[in-house]
CHARMM internal coordinates of N, CA and C (Angstrom, degrees):
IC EDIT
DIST 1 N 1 CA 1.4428
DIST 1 CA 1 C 1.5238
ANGL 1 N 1 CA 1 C 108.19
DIST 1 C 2 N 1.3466
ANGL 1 CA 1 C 2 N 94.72
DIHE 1 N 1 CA 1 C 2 N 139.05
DIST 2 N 2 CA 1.9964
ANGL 1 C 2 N 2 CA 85.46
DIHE 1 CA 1 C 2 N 2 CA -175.50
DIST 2 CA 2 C 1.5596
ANGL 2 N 2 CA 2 C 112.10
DIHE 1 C 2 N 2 CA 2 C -73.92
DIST 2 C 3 N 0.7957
ANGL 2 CA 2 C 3 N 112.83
DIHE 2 N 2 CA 2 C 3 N -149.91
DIST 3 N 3 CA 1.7174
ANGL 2 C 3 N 3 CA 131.50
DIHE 2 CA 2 C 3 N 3 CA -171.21
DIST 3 CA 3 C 1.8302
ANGL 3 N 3 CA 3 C 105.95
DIHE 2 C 3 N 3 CA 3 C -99.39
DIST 3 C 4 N 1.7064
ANGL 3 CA 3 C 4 N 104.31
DIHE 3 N 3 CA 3 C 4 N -57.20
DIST 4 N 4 CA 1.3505
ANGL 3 C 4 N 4 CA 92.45
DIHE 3 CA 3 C 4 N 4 CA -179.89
DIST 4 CA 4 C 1.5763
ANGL 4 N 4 CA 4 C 126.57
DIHE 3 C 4 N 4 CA 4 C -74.84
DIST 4 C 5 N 1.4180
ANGL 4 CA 4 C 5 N 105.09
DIHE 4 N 4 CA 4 C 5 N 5.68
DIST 5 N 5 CA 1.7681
ANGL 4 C 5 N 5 CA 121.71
DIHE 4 CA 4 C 5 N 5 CA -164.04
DIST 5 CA 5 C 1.9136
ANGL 5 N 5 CA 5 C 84.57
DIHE 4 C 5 N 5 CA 5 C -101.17
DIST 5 C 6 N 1.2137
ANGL 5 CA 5 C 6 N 138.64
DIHE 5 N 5 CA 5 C 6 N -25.15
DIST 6 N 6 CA 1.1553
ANGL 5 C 6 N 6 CA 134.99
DIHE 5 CA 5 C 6 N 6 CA -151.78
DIST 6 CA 6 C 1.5170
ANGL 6 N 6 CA 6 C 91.93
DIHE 5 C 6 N 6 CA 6 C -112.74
DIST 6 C 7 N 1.7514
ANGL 6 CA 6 C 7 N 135.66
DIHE 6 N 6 CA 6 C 7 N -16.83
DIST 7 N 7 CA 1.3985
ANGL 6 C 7 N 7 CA 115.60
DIHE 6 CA 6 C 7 N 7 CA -174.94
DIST 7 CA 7 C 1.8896
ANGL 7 N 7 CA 7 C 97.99
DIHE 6 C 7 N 7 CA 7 C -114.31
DIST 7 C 8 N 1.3802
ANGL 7 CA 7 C 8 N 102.66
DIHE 7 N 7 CA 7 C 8 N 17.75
DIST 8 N 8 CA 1.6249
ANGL 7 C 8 N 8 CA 113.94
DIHE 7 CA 7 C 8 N 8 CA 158.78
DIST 8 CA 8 C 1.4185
ANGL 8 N 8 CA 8 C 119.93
DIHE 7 C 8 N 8 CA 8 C -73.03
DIST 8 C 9 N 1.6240
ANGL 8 CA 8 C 9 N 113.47
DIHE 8 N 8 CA 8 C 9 N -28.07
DIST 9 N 9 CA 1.4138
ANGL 8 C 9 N 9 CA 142.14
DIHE 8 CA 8 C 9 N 9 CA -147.77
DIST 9 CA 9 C 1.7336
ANGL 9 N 9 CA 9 C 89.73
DIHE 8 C 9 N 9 CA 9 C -104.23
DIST 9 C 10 N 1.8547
ANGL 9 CA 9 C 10 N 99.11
DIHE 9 N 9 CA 9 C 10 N 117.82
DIST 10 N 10 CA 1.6431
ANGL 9 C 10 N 10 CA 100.99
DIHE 9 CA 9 C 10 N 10 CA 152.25
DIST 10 CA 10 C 1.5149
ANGL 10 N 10 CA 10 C 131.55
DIHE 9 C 10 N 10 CA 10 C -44.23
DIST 10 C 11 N 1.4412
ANGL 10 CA 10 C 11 N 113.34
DIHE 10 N 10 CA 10 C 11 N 172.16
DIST 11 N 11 CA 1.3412
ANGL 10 C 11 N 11 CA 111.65
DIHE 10 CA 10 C 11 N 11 CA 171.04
DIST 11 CA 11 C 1.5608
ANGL 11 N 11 CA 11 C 102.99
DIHE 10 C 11 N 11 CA 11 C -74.15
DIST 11 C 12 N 1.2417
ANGL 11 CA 11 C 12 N 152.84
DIHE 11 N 11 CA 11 C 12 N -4.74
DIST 12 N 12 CA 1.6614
ANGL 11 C 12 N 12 CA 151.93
DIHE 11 CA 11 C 12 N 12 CA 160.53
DIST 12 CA 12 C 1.2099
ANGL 12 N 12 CA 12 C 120.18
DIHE 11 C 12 N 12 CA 12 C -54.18
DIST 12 C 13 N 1.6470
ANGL 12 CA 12 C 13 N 95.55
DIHE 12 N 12 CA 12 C 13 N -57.53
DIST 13 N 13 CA 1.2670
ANGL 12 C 13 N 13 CA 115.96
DIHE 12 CA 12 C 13 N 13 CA -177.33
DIST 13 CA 13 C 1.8815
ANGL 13 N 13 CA 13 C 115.85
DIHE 12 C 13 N 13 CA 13 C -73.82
DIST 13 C 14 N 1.1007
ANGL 13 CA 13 C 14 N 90.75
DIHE 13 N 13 CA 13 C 14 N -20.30
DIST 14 N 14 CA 2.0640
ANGL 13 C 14 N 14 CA 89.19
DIHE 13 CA 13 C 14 N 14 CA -177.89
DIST 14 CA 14 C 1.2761
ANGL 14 N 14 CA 14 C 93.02
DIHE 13 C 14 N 14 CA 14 C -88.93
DIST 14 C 15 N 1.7050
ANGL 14 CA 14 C 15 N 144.38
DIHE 14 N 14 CA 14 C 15 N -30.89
DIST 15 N 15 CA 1.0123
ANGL 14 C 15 N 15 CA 104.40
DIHE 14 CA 14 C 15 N 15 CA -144.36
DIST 15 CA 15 C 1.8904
ANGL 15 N 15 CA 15 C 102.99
DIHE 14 C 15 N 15 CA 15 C -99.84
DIST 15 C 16 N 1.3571
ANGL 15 CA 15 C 16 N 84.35
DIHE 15 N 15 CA 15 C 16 N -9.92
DIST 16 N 16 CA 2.0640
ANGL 15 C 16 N 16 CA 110.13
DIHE 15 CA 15 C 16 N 16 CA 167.73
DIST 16 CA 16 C 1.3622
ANGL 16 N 16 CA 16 C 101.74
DIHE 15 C 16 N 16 CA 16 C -54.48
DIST 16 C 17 N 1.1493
ANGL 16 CA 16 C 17 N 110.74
DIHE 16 N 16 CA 16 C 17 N -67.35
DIST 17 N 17 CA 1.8348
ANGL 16 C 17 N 17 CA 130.61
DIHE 16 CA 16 C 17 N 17 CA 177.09
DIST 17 CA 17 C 1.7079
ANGL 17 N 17 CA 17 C 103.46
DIHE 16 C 17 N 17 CA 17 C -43.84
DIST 17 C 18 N 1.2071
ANGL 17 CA 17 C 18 N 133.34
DIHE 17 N 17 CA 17 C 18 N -33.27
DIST 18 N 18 CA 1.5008
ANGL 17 C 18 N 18 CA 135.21
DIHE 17 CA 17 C 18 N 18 CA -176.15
DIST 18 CA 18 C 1.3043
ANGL 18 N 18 CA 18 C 100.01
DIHE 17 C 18 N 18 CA 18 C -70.63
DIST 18 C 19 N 1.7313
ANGL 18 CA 18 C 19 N 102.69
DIHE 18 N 18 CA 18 C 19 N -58.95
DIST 19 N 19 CA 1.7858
ANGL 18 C 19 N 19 CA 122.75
DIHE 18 CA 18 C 19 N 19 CA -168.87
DIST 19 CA 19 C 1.8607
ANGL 19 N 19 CA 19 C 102.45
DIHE 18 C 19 N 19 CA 19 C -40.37
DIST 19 C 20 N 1.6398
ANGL 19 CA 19 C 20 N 114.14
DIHE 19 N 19 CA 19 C 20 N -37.58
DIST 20 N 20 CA 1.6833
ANGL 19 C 20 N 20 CA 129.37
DIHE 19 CA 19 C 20 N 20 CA -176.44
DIST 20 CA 20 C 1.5463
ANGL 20 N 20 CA 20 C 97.34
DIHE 19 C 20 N 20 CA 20 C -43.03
DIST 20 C 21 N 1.6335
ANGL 20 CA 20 C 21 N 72.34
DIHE 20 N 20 CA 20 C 21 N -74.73
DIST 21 N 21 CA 1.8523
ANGL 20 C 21 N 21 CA 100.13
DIHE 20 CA 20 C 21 N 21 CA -167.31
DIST 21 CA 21 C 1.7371
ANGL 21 N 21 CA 21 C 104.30
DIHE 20 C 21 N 21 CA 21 C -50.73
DIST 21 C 22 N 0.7767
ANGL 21 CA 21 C 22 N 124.66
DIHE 21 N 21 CA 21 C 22 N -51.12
DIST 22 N 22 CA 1.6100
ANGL 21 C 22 N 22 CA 107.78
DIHE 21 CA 21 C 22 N 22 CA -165.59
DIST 22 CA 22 C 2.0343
ANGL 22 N 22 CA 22 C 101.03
DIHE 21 C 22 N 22 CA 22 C -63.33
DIST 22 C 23 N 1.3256
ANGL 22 CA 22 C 23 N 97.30
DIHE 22 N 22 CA 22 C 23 N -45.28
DIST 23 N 23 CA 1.6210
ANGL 22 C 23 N 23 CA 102.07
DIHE 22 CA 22 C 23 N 23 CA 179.12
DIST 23 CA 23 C 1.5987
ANGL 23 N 23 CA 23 C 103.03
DIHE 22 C 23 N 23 CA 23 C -54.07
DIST 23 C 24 N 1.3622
ANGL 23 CA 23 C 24 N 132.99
DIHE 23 N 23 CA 23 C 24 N -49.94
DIST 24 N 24 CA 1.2097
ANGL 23 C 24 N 24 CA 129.83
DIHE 23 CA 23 C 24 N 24 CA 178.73
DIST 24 CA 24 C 1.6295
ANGL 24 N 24 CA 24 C 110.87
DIHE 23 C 24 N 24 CA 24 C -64.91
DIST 24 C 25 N 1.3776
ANGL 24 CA 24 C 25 N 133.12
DIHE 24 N 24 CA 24 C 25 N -32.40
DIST 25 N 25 CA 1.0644
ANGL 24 C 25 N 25 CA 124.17
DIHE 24 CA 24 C 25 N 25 CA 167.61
DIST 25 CA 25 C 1.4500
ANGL 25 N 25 CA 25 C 123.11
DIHE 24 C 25 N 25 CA 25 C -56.69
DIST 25 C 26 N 1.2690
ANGL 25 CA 25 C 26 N 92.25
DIHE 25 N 25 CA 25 C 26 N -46.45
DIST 26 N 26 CA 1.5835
ANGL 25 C 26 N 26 CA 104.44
DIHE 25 CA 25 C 26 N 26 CA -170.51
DIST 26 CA 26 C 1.8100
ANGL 26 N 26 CA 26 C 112.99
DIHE 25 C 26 N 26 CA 26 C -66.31
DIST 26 C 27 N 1.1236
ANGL 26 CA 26 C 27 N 102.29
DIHE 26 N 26 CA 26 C 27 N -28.69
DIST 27 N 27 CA 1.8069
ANGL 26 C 27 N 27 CA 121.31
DIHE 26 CA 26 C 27 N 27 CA 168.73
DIST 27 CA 27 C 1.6059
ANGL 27 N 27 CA 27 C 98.39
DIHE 26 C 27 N 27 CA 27 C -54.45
DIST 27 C 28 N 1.8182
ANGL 27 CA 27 C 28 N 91.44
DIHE 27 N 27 CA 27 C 28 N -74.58
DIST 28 N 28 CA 1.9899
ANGL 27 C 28 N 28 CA 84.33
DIHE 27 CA 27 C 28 N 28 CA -175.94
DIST 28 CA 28 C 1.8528
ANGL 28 N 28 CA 28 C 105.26
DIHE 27 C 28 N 28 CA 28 C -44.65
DIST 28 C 29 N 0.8302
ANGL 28 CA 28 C 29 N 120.73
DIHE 28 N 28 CA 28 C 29 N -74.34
DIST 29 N 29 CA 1.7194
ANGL 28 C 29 N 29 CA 101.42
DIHE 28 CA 28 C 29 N 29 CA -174.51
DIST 29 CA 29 C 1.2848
ANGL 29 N 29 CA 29 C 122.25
DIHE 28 C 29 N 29 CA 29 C -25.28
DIST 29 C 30 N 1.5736
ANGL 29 CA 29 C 30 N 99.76
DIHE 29 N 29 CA 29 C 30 N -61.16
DIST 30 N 30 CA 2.1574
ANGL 29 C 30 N 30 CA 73.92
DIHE 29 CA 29 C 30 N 30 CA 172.52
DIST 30 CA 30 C 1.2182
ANGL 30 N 30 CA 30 C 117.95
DIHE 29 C 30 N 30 CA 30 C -75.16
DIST 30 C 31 N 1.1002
ANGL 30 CA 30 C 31 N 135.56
DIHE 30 N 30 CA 30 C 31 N -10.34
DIST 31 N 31 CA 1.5958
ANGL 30 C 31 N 31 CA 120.24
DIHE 30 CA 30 C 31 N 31 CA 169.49
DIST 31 CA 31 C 1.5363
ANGL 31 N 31 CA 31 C 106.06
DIHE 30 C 31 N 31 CA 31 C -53.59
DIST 31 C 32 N 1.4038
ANGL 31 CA 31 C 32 N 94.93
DIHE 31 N 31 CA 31 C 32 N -43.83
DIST 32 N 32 CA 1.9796
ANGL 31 C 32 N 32 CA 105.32
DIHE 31 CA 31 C 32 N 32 CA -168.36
DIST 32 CA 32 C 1.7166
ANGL 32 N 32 CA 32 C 109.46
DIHE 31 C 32 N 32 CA 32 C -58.89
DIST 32 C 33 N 1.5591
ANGL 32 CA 32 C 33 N 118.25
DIHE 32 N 32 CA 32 C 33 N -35.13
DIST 33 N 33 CA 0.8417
ANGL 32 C 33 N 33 CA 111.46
DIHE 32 CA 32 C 33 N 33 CA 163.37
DIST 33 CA 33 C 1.1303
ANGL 33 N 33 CA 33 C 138.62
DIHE 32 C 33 N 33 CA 33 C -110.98
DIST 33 C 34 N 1.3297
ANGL 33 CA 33 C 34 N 134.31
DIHE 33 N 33 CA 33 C 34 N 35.70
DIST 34 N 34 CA 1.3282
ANGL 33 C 34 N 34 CA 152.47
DIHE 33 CA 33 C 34 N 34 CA 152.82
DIST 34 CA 34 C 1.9097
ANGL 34 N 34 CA 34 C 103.43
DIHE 33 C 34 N 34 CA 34 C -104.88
DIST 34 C 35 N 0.5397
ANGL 34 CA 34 C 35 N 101.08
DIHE 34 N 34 CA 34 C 35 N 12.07
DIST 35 N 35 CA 1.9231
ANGL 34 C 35 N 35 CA 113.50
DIHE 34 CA 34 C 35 N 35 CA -176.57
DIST 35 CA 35 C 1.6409
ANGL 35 N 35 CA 35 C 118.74
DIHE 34 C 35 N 35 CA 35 C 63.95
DIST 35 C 36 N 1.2048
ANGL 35 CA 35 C 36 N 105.18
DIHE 35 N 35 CA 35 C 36 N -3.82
DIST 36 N 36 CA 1.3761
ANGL 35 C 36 N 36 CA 97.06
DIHE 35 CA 35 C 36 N 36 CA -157.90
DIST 36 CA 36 C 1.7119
ANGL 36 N 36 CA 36 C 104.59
DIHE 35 C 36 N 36 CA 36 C -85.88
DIST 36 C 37 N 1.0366
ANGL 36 CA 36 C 37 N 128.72
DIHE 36 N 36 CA 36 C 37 N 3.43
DIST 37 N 37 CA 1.5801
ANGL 36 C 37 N 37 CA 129.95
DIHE 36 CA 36 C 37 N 37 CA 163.71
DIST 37 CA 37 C 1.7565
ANGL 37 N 37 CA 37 C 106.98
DIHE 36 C 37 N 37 CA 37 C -69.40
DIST 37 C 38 N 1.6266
ANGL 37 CA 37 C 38 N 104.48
DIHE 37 N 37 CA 37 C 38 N 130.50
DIST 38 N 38 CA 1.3843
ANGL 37 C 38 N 38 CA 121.08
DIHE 37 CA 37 C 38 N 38 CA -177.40
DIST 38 CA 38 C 1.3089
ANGL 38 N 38 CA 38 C 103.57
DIHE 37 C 38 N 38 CA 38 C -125.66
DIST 38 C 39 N 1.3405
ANGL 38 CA 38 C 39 N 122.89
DIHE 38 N 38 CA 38 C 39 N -6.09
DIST 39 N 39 CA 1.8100
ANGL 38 C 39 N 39 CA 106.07
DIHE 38 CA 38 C 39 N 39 CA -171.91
DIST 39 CA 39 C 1.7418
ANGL 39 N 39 CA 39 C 74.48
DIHE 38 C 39 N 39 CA 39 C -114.49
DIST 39 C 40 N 0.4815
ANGL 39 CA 39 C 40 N 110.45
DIHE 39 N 39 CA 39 C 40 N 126.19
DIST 40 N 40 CA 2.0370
ANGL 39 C 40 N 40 CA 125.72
DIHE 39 CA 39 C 40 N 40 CA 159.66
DIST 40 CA 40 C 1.3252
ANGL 40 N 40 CA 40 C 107.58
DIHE 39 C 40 N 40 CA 40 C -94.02
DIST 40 C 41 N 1.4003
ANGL 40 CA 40 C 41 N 114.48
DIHE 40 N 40 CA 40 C 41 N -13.77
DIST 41 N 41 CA 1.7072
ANGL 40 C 41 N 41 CA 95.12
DIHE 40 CA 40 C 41 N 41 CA -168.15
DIST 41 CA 41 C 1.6548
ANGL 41 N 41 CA 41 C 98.99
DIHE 40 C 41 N 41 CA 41 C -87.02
DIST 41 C 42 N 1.0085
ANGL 41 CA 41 C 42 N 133.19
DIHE 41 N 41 CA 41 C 42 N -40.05
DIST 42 N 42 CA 1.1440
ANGL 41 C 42 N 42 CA 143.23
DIHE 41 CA 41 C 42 N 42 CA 150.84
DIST 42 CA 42 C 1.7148
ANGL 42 N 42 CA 42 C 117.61
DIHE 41 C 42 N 42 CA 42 C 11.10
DIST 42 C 43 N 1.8219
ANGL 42 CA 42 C 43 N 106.47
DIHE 42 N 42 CA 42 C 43 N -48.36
DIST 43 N 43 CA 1.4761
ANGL 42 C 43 N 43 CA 97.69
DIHE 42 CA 42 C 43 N 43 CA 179.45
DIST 43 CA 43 C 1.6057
ANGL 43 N 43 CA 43 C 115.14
DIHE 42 C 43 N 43 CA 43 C -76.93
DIST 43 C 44 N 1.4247
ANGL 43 CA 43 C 44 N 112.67
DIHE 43 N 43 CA 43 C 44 N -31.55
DIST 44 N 44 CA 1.5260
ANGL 43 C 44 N 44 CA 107.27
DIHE 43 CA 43 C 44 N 44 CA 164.76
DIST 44 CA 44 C 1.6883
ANGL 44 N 44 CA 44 C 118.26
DIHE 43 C 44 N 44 CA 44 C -53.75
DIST 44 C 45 N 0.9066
ANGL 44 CA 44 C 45 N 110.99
DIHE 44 N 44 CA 44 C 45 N -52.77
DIST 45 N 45 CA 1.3892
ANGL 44 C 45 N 45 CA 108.88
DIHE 44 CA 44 C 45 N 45 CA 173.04
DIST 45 CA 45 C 1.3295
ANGL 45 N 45 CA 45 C 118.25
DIHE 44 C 45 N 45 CA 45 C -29.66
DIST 45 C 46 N 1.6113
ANGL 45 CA 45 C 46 N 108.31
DIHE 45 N 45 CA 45 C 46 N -74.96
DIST 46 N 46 CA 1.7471
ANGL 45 C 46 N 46 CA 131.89
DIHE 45 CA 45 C 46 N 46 CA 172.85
DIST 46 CA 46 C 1.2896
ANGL 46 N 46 CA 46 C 94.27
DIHE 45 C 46 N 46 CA 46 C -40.22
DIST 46 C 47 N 1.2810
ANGL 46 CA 46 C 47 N 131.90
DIHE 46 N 46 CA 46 C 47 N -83.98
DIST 47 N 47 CA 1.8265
ANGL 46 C 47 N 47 CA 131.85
DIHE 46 CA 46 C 47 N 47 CA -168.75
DIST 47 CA 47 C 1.7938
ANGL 47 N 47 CA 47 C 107.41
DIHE 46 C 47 N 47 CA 47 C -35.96
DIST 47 C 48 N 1.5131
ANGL 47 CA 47 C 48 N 114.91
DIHE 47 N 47 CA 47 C 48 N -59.31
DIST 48 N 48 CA 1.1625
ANGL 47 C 48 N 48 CA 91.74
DIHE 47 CA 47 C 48 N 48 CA -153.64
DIST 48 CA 48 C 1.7343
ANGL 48 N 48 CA 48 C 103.36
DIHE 47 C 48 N 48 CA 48 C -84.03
DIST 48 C 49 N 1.3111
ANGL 48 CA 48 C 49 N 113.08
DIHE 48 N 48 CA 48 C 49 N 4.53
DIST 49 N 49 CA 1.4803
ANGL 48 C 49 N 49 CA 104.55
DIHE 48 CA 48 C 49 N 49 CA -179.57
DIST 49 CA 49 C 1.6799
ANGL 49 N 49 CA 49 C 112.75
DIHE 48 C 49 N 49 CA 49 C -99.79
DIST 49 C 50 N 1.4973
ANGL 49 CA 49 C 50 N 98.33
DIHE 49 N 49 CA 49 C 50 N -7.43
DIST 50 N 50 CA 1.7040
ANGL 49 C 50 N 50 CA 95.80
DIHE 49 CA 49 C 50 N 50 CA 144.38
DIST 50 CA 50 C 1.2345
ANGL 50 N 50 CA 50 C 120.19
DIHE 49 C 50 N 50 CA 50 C -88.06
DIST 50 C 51 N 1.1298
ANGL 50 CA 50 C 51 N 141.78
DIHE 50 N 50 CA 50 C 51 N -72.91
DIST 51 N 51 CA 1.3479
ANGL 50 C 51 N 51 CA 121.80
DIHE 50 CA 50 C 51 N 51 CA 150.07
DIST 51 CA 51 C 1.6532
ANGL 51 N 51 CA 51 C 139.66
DIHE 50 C 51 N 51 CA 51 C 27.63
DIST 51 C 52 N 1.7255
ANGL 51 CA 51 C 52 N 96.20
DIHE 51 N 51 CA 51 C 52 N -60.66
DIST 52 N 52 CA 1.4775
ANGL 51 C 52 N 52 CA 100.15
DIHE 51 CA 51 C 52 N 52 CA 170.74
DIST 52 CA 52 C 1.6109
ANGL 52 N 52 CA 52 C 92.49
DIHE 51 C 52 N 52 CA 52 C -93.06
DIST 52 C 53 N 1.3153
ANGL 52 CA 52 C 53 N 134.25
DIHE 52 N 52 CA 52 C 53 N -68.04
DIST 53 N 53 CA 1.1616
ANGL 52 C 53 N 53 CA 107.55
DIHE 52 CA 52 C 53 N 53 CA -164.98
DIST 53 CA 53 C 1.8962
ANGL 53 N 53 CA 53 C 123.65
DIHE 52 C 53 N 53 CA 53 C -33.67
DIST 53 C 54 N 1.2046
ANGL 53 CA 53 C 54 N 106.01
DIHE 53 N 53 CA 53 C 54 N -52.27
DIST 54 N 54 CA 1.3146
ANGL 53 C 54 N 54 CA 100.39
DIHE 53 CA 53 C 54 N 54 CA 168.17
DIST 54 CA 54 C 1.6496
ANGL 54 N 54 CA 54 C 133.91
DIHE 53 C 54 N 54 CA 54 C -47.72
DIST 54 C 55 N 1.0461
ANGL 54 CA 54 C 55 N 87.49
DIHE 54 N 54 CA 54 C 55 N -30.03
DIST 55 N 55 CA 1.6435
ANGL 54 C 55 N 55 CA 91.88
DIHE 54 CA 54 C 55 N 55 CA -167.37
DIST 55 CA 55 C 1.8812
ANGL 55 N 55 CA 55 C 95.58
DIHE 54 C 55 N 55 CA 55 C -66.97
DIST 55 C 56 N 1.7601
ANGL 55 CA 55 C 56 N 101.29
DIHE 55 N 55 CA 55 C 56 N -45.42
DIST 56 N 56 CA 1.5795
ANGL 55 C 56 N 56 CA 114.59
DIHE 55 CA 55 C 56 N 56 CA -167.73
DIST 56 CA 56 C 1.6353
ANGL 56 N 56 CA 56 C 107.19
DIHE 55 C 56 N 56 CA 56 C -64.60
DIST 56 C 57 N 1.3188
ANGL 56 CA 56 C 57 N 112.32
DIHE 56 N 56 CA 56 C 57 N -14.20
DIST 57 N 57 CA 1.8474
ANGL 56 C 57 N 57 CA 117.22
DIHE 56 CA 56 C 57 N 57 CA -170.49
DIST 57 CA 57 C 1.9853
ANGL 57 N 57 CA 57 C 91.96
DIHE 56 C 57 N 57 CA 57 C -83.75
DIST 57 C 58 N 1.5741
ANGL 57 CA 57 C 58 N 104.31
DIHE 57 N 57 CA 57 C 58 N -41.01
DIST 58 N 58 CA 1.3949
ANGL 57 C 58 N 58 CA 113.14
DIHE 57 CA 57 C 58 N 58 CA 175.06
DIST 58 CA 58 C 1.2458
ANGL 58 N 58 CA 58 C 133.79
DIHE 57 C 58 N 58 CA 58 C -63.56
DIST 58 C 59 N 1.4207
ANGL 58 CA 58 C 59 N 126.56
DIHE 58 N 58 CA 58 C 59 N -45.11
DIST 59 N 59 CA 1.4540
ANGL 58 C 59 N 59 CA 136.04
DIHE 58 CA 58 C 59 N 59 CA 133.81
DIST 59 CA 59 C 1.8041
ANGL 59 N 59 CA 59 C 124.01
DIHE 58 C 59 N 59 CA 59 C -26.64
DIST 59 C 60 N 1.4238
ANGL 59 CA 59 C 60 N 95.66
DIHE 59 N 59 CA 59 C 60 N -55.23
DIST 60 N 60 CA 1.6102
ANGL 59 C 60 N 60 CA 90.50
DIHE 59 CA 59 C 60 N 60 CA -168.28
DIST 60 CA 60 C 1.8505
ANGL 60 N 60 CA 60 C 95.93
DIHE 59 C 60 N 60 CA 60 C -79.64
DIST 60 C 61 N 1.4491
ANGL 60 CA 60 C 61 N 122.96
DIHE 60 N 60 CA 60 C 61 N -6.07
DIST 61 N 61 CA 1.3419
ANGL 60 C 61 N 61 CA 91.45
DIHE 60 CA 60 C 61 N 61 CA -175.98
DIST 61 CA 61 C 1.7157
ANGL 61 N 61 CA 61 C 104.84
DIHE 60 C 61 N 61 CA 61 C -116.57
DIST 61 C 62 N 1.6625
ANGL 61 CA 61 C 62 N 123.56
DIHE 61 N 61 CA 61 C 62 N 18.96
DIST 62 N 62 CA 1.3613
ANGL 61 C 62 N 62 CA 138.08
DIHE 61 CA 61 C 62 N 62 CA 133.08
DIST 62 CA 62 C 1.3482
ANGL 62 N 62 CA 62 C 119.41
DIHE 61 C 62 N 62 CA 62 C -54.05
DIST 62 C 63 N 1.4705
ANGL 62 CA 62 C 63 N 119.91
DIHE 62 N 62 CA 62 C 63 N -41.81
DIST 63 N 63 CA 1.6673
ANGL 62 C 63 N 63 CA 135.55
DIHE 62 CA 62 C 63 N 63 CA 178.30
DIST 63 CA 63 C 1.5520
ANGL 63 N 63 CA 63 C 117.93
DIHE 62 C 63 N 63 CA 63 C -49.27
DIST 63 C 64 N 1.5755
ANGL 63 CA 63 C 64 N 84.34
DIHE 63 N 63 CA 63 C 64 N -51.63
DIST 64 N 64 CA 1.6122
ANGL 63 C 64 N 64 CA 90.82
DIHE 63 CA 63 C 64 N 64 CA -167.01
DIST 64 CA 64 C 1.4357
ANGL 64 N 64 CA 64 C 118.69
DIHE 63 C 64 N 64 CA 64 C -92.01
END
COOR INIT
IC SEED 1 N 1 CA 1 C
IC BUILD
């Protein structure tokens, strides 16, 4: 999900959207270690799109 699709999104909705991402991260790891993961690029993806979500849950609650 890009960046400007993610600061459209309430603080409810991002922090649901994190709850994804960490479950999807945590998936790629066992794929990684049971071998069966083939896209590797995949964990950059997961990292940096928590990353921004986090940063955006951090911003909006400096705002208010």
């Amino acid at each position: 999900m890009e960046l400007k699709e993610l600061r459209q999104k309430n603080p409810q909705q991002l922090t649901e959207h994190l709850g994804e991402l960490r479950r999807e991260q945590f998936n790629l790891r066992m794929q990684k270690g049971s071998g069966q993961l083939s896209q590797t690029h995949q964990f950059g993806r997961v990292r940096r799109e928590i990353a921004q979500v986090k940063h955006l849950l951090g911003t909006n609650k400096q705002g208010q």
